[in-house]
DOGULUM-413682 format. One record per residue (C-alpha): z, x negated, y negated; residue number from 1. Coordinates in Angstrom, 2 decimals, m for minus. Example, Ala and Ser with C-alpha at 12.3 -4.5 7.8 and 13.67 -1.06 7.14 Angstrom:
BEGIN
[node [7.80, m12.30, 4.50], 1] [node [7.14, m13.67, 1.06], 2] 
! end
This chain:
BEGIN
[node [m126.99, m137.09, 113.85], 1] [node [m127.97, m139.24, 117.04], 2] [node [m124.85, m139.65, 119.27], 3] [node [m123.17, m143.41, 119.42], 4] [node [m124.81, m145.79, 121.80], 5] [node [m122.47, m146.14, 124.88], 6] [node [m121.15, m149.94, 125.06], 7] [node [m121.61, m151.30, 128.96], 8] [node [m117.71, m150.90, 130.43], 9] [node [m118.66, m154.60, 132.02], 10] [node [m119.30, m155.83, 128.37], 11] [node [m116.56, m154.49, 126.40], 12] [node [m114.18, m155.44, 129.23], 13] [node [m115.68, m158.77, 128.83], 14] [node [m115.53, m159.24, 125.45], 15] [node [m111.80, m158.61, 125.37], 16] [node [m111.70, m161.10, 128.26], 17] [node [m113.10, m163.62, 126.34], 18] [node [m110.88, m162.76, 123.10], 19] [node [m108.01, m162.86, 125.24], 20] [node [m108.56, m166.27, 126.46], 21] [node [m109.27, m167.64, 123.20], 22] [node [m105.95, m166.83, 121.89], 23] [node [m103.52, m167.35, 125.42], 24] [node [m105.63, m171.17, 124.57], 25] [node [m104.24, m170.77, 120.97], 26] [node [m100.82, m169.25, 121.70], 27] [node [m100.25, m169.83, 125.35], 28] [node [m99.78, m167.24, 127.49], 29] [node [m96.22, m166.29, 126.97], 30] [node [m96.19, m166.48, 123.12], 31] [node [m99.49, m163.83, 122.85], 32] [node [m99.25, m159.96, 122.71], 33] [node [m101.37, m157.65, 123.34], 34] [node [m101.83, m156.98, 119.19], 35] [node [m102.62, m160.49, 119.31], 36] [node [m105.54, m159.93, 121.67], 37] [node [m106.96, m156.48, 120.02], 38] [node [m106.57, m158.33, 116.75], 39] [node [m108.69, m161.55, 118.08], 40] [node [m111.24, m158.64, 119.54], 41] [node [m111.30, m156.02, 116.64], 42] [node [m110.56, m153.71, 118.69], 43] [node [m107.84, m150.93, 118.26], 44] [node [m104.93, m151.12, 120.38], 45] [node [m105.83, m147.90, 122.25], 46] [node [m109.43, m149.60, 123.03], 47] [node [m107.57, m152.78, 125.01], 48] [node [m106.30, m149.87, 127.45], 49] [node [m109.19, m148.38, 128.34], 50] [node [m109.86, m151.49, 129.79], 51] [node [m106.63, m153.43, 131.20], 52] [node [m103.38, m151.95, 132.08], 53] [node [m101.17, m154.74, 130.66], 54] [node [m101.12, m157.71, 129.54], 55] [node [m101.16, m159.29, 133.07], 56] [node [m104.12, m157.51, 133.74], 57] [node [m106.19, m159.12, 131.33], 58] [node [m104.77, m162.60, 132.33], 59] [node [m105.92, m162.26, 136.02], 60] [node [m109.53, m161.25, 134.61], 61] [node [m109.46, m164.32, 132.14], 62] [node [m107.57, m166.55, 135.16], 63] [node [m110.77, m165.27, 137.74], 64] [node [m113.24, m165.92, 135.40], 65] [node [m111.62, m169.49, 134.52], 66] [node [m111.74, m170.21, 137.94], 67] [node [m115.54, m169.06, 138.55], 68] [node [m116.20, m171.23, 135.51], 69] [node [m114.37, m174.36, 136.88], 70] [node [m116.78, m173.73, 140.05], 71] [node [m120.09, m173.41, 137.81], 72] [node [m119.18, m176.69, 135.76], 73] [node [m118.66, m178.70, 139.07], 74] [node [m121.39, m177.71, 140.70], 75] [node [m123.44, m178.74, 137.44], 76] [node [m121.57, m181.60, 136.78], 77] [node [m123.19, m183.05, 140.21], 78] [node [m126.77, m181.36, 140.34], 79] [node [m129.65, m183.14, 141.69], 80] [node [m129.12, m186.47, 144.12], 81] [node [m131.23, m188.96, 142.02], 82] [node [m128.14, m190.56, 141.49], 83] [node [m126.11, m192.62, 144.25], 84] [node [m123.29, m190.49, 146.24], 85] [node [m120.65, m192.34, 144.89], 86] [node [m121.62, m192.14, 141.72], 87] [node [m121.88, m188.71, 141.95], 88] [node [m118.45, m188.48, 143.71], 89] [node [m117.32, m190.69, 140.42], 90] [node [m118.88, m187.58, 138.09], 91] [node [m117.14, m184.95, 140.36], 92] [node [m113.94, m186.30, 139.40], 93] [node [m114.45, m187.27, 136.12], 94] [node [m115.80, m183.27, 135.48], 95] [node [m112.07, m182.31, 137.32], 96] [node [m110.37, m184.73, 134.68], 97] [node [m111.70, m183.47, 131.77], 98] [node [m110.88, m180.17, 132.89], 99] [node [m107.08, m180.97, 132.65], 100] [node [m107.69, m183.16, 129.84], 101] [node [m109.10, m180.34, 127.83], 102] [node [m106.49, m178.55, 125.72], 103] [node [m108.17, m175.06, 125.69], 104] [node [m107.76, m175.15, 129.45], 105] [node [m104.22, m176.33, 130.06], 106] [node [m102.65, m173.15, 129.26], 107] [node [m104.48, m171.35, 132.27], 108] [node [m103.98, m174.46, 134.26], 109] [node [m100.40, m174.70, 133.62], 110] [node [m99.67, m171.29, 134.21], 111] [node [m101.82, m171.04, 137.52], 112] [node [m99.69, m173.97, 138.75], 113] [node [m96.10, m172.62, 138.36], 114] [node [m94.59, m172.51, 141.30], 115] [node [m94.20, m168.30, 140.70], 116] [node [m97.62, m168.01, 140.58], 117] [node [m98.33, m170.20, 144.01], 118] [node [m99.73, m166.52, 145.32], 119] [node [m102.20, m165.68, 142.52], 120] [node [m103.27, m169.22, 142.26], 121] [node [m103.71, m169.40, 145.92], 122] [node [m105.80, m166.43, 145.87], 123] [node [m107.93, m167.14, 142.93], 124] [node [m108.72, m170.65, 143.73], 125] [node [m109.36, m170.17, 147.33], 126] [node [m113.36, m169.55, 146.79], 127] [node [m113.46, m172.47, 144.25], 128] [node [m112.11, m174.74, 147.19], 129] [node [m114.90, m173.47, 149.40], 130] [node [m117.63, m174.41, 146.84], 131] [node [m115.84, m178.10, 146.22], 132] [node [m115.92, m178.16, 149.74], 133] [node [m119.70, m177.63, 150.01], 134] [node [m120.59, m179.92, 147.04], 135] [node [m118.28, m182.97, 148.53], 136] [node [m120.03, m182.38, 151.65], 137] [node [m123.09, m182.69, 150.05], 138] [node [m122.59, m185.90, 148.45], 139] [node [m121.09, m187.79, 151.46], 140] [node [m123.91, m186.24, 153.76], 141] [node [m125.93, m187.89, 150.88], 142] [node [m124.01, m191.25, 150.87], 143] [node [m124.37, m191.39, 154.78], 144] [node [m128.25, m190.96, 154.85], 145] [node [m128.43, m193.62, 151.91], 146] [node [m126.53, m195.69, 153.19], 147] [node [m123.98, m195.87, 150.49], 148] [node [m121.19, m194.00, 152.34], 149] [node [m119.90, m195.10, 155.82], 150] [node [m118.35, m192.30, 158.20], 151] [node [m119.30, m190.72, 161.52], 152] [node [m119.00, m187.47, 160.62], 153] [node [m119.38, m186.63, 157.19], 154] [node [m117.90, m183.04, 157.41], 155] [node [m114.63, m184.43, 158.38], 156] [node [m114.77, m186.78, 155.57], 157] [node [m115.49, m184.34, 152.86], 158] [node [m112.50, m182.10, 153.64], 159] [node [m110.33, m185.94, 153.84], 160] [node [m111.93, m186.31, 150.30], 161] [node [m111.60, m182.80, 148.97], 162] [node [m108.14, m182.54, 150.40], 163] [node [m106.68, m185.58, 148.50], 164] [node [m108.11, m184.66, 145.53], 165] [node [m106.64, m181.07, 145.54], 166] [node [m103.20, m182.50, 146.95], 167] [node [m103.14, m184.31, 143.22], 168] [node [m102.57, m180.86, 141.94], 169] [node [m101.00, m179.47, 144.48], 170] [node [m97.95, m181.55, 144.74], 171] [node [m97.01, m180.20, 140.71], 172] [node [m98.45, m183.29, 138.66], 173] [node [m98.28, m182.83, 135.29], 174] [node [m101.39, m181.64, 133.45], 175] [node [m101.16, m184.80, 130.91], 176] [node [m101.08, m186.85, 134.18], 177] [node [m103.73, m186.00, 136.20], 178] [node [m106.60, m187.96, 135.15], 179] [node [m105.15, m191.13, 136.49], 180] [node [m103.68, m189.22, 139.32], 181] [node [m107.25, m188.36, 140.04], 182] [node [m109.14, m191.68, 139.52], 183] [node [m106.51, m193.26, 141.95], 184] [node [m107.20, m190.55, 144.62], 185] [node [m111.31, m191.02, 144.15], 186] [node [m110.59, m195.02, 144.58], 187] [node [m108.81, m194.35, 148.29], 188] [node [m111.65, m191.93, 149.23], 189] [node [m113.98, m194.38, 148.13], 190] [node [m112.66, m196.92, 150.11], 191] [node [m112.15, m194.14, 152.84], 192] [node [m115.67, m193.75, 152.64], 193] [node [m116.26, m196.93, 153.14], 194] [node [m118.16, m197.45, 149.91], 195] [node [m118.65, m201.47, 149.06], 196] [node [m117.16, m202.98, 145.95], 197] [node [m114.20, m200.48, 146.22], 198] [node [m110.41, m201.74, 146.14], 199] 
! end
C-alpha cells in the first residue's frame, strides 16, 4: 500500500480560508461556527485545528487575504494609461464602489469597520493604502504630463485625493451609502485637480 500523498499546509489552510469566507458572506460573521466552516470545507472538525486556533483565527486569514484582494482588483481595475487620468481616476472609484456595493463583501467590510476592530483594520489595511497611494500617484503624475490634471506637485495631490477618498470610510458611512459618498468625493478631487468640465 503506497502511503497518502501529503496535502501542501499552505493549500489546505487555504482552502478552509476560502470555505470560511464563503459562508461568514452567507451567514455573517457572528451567526457562523466553526461546524459551519468544516461543513462548507468537508473537512472534519479536528482537521479545521490543525490549521487555525479559533474561529478568529481564520477570520484574520480570510480579512488579510480580502484585503490583498481589494489591492489586486484596484490595481487591475486601472492598468495601462491608454485611457485619460481622469477617467481612470473615475474607474478607481467606481472599482471601490462596487466593492461596498457587492453583498459577498459587506460582511468583511462591515466587520473591519466597527469601531472595536479600528486596530485590526488599521493594521490590515495599512499596505492596501500604500498601493492606492502609488496607483493615485500614478494617474495624477499621468494627468499632469497630459495635460488633463492641473497641480504643481502631483505627489501632494495624490495623498489630497487618496485621503478624501479613504476619509469616506473612515468617518463610519454606512456600507449601503458609500457609492454616492464616493462619487461626491471623486467630483471635489476632480475639481481639486483641476480637471475641466468638473462641478
Amino acid at each position: 500500500m503506497s502511503p497518502r500523498p501529503r496535502v501542501d499546509r499552505d493549500v489546505k489552510r487555504a482552502e478552509l480560508a476560502s470555505a470560511a469566507a464563503r459562508v461568514f458572506g452567507e451567514r455573517g460573521v457572528a451567526g457562523t461556527a466553526v461546524s459551519d466552516i468544516v461543513r462548507a470545507a468537508g473537512v472534519a472538525q479536528g482537521t479545521f485545528y490543525l490549521y487555525f486556533d479559533s474561529k478568529d483565527d481564520v477570520l484574520l486569514a480570510v480579512a488579510e487575504r480580502f484585503v490583498a484582494d481589494v489591492g489586486t482588483a484596484m490595481e487591475a481595475s486601472v492598468s495601462g494609461s491608454e485611457v485619460s487620468a481622469p477617467e481612470r481616476l473615475r474607474t478607481l472609484v467606481a472599482a471601490l464602489s462596487g466593492l461596498a456595493a457587492s453583498p459577498a463583501n459587506s460582511s468583511m467590510a462591515e466587520l473591519l469597520h466597527r469601531r472595536e476592530n479600528q486596530a485590526l483594520h488599521d493594521r490590515l489595511t495599512e499596505p492596501l493604502a500604500r498601493r492606492l497611494f502609488a496607483l493615485v500617484d500614478e494617474i495624477v503624475t499621468q494627468g499632469v504630463a497630459e495635460g488633463s490634471m492641473h497641480v504643481p506637485d502631483p505627489g501632494s495631490a495624490a495623498w489630497f485625493v487618496l485621503g478624501g477618498l479613504q476619509s469616506v470610510e473612515r468617518a463610519g458611512t454606512a456600507m449601503g451609502e458609500l457609492p454616492a459618498a464616493l462619487d461626491r468625493a471623486l467630483a471635489l478631487a476632480l475639481r481639486a485637480l483641476g480637471v475641466e468640465g468638473t462641478r
